[in-house]
N, C-alpha and C positions, 0 to 999 in steps of 0.2 A: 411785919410783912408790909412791902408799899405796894400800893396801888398803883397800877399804870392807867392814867385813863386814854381812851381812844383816842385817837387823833382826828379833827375832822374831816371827813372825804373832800377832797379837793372836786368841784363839776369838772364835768368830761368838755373838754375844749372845744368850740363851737366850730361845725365843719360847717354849715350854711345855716343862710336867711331867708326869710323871706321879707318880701319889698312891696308895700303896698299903700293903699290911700284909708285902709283899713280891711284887716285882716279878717276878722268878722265877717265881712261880706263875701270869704272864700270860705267854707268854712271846710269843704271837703280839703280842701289845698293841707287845712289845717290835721286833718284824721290824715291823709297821705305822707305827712310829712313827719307826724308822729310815729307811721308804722315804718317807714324806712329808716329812721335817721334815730327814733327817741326820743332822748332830751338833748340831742346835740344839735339844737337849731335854736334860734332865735326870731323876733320881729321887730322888723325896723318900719318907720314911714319915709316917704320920700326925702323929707328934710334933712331926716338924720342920717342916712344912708351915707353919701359924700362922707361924710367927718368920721362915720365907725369906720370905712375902710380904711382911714389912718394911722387906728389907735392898734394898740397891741394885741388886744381880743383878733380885731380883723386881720390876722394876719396866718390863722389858721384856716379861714373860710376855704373851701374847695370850688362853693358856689352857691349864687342867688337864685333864687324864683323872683323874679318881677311878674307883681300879678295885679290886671288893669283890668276896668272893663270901660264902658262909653265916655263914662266923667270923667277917664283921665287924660282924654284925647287932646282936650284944652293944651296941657302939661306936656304934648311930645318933644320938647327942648330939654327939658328938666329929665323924663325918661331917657333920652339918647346920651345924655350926661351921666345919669348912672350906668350904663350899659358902658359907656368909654371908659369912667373911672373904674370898675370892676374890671373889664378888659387888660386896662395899664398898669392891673395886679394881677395878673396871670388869675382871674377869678372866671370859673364858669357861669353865665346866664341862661336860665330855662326861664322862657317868657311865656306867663301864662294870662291866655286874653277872654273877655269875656264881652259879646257883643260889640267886638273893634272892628272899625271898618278896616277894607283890605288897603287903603292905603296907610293910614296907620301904620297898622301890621304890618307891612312891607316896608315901610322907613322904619321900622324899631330892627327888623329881623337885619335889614341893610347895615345899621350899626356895630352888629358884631356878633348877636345874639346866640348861642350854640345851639339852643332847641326852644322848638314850640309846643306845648299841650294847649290846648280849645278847654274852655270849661262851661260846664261840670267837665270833672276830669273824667276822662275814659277807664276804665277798670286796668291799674297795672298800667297807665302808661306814664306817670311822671318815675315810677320808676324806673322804667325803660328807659325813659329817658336820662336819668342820673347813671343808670351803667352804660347807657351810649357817653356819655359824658368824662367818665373815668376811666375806659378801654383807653389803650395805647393809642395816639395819633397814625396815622397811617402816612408815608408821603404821598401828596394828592399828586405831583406828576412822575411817571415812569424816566426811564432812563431811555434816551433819546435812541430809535433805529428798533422798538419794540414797541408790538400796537397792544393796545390795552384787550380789544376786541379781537375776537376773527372776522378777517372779511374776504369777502369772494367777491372778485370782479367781474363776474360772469353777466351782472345785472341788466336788467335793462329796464329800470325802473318805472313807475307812475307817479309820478307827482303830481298830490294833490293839495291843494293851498285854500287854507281857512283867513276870511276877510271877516273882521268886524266892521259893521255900520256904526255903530254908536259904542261908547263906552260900556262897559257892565251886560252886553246882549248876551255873553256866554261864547265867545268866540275862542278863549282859552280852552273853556271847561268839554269844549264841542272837537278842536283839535287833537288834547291828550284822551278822550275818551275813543273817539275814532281811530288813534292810533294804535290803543292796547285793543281795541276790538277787532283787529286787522291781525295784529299780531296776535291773537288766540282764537282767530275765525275757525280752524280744524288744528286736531293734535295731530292728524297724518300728515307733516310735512311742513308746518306752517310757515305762509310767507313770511320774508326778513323784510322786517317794515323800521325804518330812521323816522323820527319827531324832528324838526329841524325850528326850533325857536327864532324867528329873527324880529321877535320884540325886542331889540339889543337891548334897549335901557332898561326896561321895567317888564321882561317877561316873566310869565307863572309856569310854565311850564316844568319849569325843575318843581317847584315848591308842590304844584299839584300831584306829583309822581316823587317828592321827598327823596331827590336825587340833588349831589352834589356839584355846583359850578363849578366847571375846572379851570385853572390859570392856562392852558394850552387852549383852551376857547380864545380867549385875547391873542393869543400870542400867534393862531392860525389867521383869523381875522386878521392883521396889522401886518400878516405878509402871507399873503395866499397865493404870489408867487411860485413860493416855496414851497408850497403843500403838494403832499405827494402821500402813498397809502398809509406810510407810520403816522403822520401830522397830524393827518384825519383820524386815523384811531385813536391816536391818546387824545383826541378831542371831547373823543364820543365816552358818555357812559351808558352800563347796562342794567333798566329797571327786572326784575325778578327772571333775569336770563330769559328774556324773549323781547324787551322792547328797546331800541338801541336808541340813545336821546340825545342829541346836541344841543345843549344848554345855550341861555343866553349865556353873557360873560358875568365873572363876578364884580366887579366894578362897572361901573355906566361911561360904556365909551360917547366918544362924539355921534352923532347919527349919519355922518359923511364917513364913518369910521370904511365903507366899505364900496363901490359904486358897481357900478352894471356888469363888467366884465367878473369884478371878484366876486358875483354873487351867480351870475353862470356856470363859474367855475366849479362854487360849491355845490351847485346842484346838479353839476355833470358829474362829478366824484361822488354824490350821493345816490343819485341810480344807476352808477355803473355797480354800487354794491347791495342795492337796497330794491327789493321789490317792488317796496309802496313807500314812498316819502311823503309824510305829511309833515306842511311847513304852517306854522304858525305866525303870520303876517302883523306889522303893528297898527294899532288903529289909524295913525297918520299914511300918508299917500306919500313917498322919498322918491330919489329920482330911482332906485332899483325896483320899484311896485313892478312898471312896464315888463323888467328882466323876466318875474315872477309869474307873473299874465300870460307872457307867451308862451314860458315854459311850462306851465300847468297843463295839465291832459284835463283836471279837476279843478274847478277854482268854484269853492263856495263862501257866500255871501250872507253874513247871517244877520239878519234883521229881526226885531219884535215888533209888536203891533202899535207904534208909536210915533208920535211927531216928529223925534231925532232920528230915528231909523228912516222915516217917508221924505225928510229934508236932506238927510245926507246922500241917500241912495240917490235922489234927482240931481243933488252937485254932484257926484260922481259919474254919474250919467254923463250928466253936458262935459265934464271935463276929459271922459276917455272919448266922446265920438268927437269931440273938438282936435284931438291927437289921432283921429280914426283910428281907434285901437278897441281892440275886440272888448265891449259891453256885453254883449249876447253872449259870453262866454261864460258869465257869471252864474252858477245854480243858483239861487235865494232859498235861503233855511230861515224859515218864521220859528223863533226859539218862544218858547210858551206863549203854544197857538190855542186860541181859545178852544174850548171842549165841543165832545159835537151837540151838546145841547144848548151852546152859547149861541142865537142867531145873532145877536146883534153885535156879538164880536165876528161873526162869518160875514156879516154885511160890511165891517169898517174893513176887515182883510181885503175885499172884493171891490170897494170905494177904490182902496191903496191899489189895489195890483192896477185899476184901471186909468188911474190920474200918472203911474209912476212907468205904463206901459213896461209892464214887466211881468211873469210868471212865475208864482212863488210856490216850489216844486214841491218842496219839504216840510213837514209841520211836525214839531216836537214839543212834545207835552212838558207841562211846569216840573221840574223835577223835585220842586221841593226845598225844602230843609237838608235834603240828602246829600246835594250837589253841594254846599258851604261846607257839609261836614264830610265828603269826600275827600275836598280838597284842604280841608283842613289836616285831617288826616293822610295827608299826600299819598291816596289812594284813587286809581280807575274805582268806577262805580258801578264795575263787574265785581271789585273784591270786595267793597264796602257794604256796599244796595244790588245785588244782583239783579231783585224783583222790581226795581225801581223802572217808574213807566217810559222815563225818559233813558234811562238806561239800554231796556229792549228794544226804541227805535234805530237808536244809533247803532247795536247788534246786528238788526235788520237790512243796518245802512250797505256795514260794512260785508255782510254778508255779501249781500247785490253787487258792489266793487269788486270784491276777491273773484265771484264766478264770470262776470265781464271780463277781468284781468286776465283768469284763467281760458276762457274761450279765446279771448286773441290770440295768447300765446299755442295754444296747440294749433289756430288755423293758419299761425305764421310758418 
């Protein structure tokens, strides 16, 4: 009688990695990526990463986890480098960060990166996002003379425009939460409210609402000529069917990319269909700001309680009454205003309003932790933090606009 003996199992082909400066330091990354995948991952470090993609093992990958947190900010060359050499193998990247700042984050995500998790990981979302990742590609533009949207041109819009004073004041986070507030102010009827991004280069607005930049965003921009009701709708996409977003573009055009008459343009064709437009302005001043200014019915101004906010707000000052262009047309939103038992922060607000001859109408409370992981989660912070304190001003805000909005309209 012969014996056969066993053959040895051959391991199961490596479908992903992960990519890190040491792995240990994620360790949930490491439980999440056992429970979906098993034994069919591996761990690379940054070094080796480059040279596996070469060899024969890498040529099963489906996709990487690159996962960073502060230390590896140093390294964002080396990071953009695996992200391209992954890319220029048909390889998927989920970038998992962990205390990166948003610029970071936004030059890695800019290089090609398919998906973001925030760590600790969210329950169930890196694999979320591996089947976002492996679902069929969709084509991102329609077939031309078909709008993506519905739109009714019956509109006769409000436009309202969010101004950052300073970098980091929450100017982003203050525009897309005020626009899903508007667009969920009442389920009887709700206004049709447009986000209208024109931080061309570097806006957040997609990313905080985790909506996709479309190639018809450029391509409307770069002859707005042309645009006409289909142009503008496959421009536009739609967050959870009620909030209709016009992205920046996906690549960084020039900032001249557009001037005065093409940006009237755009915002005459967005309140011809849109109730409430709220445009998200870039922190610089271009020569379209003025286009902006006049057309706004709303134009707010958001400041914190700070030297960069008290020094800009004053050049900006001199520089519209120098062009005698409406200043006073500005609301001022003090974004985490001190509490009401902070006197001596009520006193330096009261200093400011009076050196800066200005009146600052609005005051919103710090939101927290909430607002990063809102928008990390490219989520409004009605769906994330409902209860969240900064949340229910803005609520409040929008409230107060929608019923204004609405009395005009019935006494017209």
């Amino acid at each position: 009688m012969t014996s056969i003996l066993p053959s040895t199992p051959q391991p199961a082909p490596l479908v992903a990695c992960t990519i890190s400066r040491d792995v240990q330091e994620f360790d949930l990354l490491i439980e999440d990526m056992e429970a979906v995948l098993g034994e069919a991952w591996g761990d690379l470090g940054f070094a080796e990463a480059m040279h596996f993609f070469t060899q024969e093992e890498g040529e099963t990958l489906e996709f990487v986890a690159l996962a960073i947190d502060e230390q590896d900010e140093a390294n964002v060359d080396q990071l953009s480098a695996i992200i391209a050499a992954a890319k220029a193998r048909n390889i998927k990247v989920v970038l998992i960060a962990h205390d990166v700042t948003p610029s970071a984050l936004h030059h890695l995500l800019r290089q090609g990166a398919d998906e973001f998790v925030p760590y600790p990981l969210p329950e169930g979302e890196l694999a979320a996002a591996i089947e976002r990742m492996r679902a069929p590609e969709m084509p991102t533009v329609v077939a031309r003379g078909k709008s993506d949207v519905t739109l009714s041109s019956d509109g006769d819009g409000v436009i309202i425009a969010v101004q950052g004073m300073a970098g980091g004041c929450g100017a982003s986070t203050f525009a897309t939460n005020l626009a899903w507030e508007l667009a969920t102010v009442t389920k009887d009827k709700p206004p049709r409210v447009c986000i209208i991004d024109l931080g061309l280069q570097f806006g957040a607005v997609s990313t905080y609402l985790d909506v996709q930049r479309r190639e018809a965003v450029l391509e409307l921009l770069s002859d707005i000529e042309s645009m006409d009701d289909d142009t503008f709708g496959q421009a536009i996409v739609t967050y959870e069917e009620k909030l209709h977003v016009f992205t920046s573009p996906a690549d960084l055009p020039p900032l001249d990319i557009v001037g005065q008459t093409e940006v009237q343009a755009l915002l005459d064709m967005a309140a011809r269909h849109f109730d409430f437009v709220v445009v998200d302005m870039p922190p610089s001043l271009v020569q379209w700001s003025e286009t902006v200014l006049c057309a706004a019915q709303v134009y707010f101004g958001i400041i914190e309680l700070d030297m960069r906010s008290a020094q800009n707000t004053y050049r900006l000052k001199r520089a519209l009454q120098a062009e005698d262009l409406p200043f006073d047309k500005i609301r001022f939103v003090l974004n985490r205003a001190p509490k009401f038992t902070d006197l001596q922060g009520k006193s330096r607000l009261k200093r400011m309003q009076e050196s800066l001859d200005i009146s600052v109408d609005l005051h919103l409370p710090d939101g927290g932790k909430a607002v990063a992981e809102s928008g990390d989660h490219g989520q409004p912070l009605a769906l994330q933090q409902p209860k969240n304190a900064l949340r229910k001003e803005i609520a409040k805000l929008a409230q107060s606009l929608y019923e204004v909005g609405r009395s005009d309209a019935e006494a017209a």
